[in-house]
C-alpha positions in Angstrom: 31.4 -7.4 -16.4 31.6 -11.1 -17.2 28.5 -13.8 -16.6 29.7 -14.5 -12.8 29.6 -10.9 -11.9 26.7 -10.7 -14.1 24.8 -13.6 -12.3 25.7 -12.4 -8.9 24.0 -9.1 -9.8 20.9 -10.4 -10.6 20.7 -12.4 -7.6 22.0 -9.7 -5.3 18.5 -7.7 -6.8 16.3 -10.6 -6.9 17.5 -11.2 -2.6 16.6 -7.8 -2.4 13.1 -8.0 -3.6 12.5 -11.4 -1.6 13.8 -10.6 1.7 11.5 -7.4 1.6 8.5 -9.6 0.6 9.1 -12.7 2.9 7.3 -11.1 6.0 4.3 -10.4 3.9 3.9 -14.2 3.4 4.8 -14.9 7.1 2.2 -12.8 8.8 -0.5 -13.1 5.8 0.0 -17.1 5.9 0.4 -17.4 9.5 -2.8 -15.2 10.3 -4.9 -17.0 6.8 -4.3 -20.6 7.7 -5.4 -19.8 11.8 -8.4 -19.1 10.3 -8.9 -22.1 8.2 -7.6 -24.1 10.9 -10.2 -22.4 13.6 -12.7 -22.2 11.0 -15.8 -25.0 13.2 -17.3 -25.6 9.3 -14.0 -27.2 8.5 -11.2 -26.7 6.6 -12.3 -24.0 4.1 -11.7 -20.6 4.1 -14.4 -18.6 7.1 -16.3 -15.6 4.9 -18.0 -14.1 8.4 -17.5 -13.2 11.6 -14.3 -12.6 13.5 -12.5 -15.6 11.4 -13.9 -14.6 7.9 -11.8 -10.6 8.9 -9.2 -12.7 10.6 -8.7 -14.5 6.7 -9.4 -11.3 5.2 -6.1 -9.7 7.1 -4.0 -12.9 6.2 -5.5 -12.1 2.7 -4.4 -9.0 2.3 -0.7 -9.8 3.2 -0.4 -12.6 0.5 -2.2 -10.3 -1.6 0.3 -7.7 -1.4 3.4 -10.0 -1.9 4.1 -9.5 -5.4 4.2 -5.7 -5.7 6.3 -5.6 -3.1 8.6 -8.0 -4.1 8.5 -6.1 -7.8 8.8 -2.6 -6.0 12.1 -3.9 -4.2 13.8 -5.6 -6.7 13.0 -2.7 -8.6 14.2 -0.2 -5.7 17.5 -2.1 -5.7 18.4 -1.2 -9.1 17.0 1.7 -9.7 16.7 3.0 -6.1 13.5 5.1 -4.8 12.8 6.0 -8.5 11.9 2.2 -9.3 10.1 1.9 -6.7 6.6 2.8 -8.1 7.0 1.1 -11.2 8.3 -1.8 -9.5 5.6 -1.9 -7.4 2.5 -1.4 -10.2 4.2 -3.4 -12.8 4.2 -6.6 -10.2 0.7 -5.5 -9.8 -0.7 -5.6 -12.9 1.7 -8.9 -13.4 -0.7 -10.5 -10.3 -3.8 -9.2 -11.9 -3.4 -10.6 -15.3 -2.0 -13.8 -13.5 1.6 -13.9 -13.8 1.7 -14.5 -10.2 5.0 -13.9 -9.0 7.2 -15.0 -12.1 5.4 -12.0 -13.3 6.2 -10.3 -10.3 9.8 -10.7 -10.8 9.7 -9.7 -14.2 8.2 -6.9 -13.1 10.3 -6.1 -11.1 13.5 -6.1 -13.3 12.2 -4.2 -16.5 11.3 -1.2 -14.1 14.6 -1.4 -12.3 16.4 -1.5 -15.6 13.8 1.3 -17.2 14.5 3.9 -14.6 18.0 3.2 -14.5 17.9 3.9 -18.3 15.8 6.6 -17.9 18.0 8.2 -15.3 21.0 8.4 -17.6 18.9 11.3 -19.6 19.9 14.6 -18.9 17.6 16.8 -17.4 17.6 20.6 -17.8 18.3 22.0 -14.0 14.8 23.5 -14.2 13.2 20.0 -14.4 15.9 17.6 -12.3 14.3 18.3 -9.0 11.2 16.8 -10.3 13.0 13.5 -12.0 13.2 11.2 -9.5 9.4 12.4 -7.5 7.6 12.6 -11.1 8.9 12.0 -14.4 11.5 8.8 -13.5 8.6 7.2 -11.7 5.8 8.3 -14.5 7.7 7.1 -17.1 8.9 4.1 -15.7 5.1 2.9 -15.0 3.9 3.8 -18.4 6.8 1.5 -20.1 6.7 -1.4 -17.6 2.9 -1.7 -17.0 2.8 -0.8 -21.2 5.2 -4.2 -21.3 3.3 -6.3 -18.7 -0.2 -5.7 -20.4 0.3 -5.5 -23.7 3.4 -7.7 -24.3 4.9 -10.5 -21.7 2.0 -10.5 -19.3 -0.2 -13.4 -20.9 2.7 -16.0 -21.6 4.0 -15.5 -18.2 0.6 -16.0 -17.3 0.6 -19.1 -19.6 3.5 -20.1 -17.9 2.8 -20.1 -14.5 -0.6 -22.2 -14.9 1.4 -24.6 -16.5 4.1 -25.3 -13.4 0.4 -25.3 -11.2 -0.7 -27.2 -13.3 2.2 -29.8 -13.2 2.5 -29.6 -9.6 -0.8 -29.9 -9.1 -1.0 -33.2 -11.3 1.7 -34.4 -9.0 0.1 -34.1 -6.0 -2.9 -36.5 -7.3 -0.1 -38.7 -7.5 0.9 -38.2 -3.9 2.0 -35.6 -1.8 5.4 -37.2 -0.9 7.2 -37.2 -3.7 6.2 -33.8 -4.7 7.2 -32.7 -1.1 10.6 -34.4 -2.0 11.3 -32.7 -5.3 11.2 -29.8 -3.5 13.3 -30.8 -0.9 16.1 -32.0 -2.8 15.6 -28.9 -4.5 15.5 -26.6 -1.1 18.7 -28.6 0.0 20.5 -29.0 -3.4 22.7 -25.9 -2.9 22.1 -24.6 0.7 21.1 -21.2 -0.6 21.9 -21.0 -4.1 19.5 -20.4 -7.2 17.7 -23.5 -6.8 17.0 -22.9 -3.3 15.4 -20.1 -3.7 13.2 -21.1 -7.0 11.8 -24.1 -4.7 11.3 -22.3 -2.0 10.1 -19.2 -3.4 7.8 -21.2 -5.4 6.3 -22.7 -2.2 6.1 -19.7 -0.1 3.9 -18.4 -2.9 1.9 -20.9 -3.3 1.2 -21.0 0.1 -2.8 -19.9 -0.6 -3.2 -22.0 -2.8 -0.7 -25.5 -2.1 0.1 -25.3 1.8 1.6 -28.8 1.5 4.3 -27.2 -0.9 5.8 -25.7 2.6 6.6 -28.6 4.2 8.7 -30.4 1.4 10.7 -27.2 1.0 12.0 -27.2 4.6 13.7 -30.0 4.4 16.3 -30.2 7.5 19.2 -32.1 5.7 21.2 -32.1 3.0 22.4 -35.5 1.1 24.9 -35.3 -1.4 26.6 -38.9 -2.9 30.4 -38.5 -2.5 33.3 -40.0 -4.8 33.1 -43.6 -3.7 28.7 -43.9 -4.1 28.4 -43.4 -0.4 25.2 -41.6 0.6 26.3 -39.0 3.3 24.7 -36.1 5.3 26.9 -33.5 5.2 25.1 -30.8 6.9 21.9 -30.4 9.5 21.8 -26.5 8.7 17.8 -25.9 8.7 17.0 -23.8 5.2 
């Protein structure tokens, strides 16, 4: 398998994982911000009454992002067997605050793990219990062992620092941050670093809201032989 077919692999799994996990964002961001935006106090987040359980729902779904996009990248390797790992390594990525890099991580070691693990052969006596028990026992013990105790604080590390340096941007203004990720969103109309900016916004979406609006940026510029700045599609991303 060369890098292409390599590349195209990865992405295929990675798709996977996201296009499980965008309608937890949707609905959790959709249903959190009504009640920010509702909230009479102003705009912070309600803690009682029917707004404070209305936030705690939109909560929940942003909560529950990452292990599901860990459990399906994960189930897209590895099929059902990954799934748990997937799921509880993402998990334990969010909890020691990997956030969704993490997640992703997650995500591939335990679709890579059970995959492994699966190529073991099992006496006859013991394969009807592989893919219900020992695949997905196994699987969590060696990816949450390698979130935890090995890659889970850098990543961590990692991920406060690109918060950090958005963050710094937006003291600077919101528009040009808002246009990095634009160009970004638009650069390749659905390619890699489409889906790294808007990923990165979607999941942010708690804690940078803005981030949203410069990722869905309607048009696509490119400069074409002669210098000449064209638009060369109006496809919304």
């Amino acid at each position: 398998m060369d890098f292409k077919e390599k590349f195209s692999t990865i992405k295929k799994h990675l798709l996977t994982g996201t296009s499980h996990m965008i309608p937890f964002i949707v609905a959790g961001g959709i249903l959190f911000s009504l009640a920010v935006m509702l909230n009479p106090e102003g705009a912070a987040t309600p803690e009682t009454g029917w707004l404070g359980d209305l936030a705690s729902i939109g909560s929940a779904g942003l909560t529950l992002f990452v292990p599901v996009l860990g459990g399906y990248i994960a189930y897209s390797i590895a099929d059902k067997p990954g799934l748990a790992p997937g799921m509880i390594g993402a998990y334990l990525a969010s909890q020691v605050g990997a956030g969704f890099l993490g997640g992703i991580v997650a995500g591939f070691i335990a679709g890579y793990v059970v995959k492994a693990l699966k190529k073991i052969k099992l006496p006859i006596s013991l394969k009807s219990l592989g893919s219900i028990f020992l695949y997905p026992l196994f699987g969590t013990l060696i990816t949450g062992g390698i979130i935890v105790w090995v890659i889970g604080t850098p990543i961590s590390a990692i991920m406060e620092g690109l918060t950090g340096w958005l963050n710094s941007l937006s003291d600077a203004g919101k528009v040009p941050l808002a246009s990095i990720l634009g160009a970004m969103t638009a650069f390749d109309m659905g390619g890699p670093i489409n889906k790294v900016a808007t990923l990165f916004a979607q999941t942010q979406v708690d804690t940078l809201p803005y981030l949203m609006g410069g990722s869905r940026s309607s048009y696509l510029y490119t400069t074409n032989w002669n210098g000449n700045c064209n638009i060369v599609s109006s496809k919304k991303i």
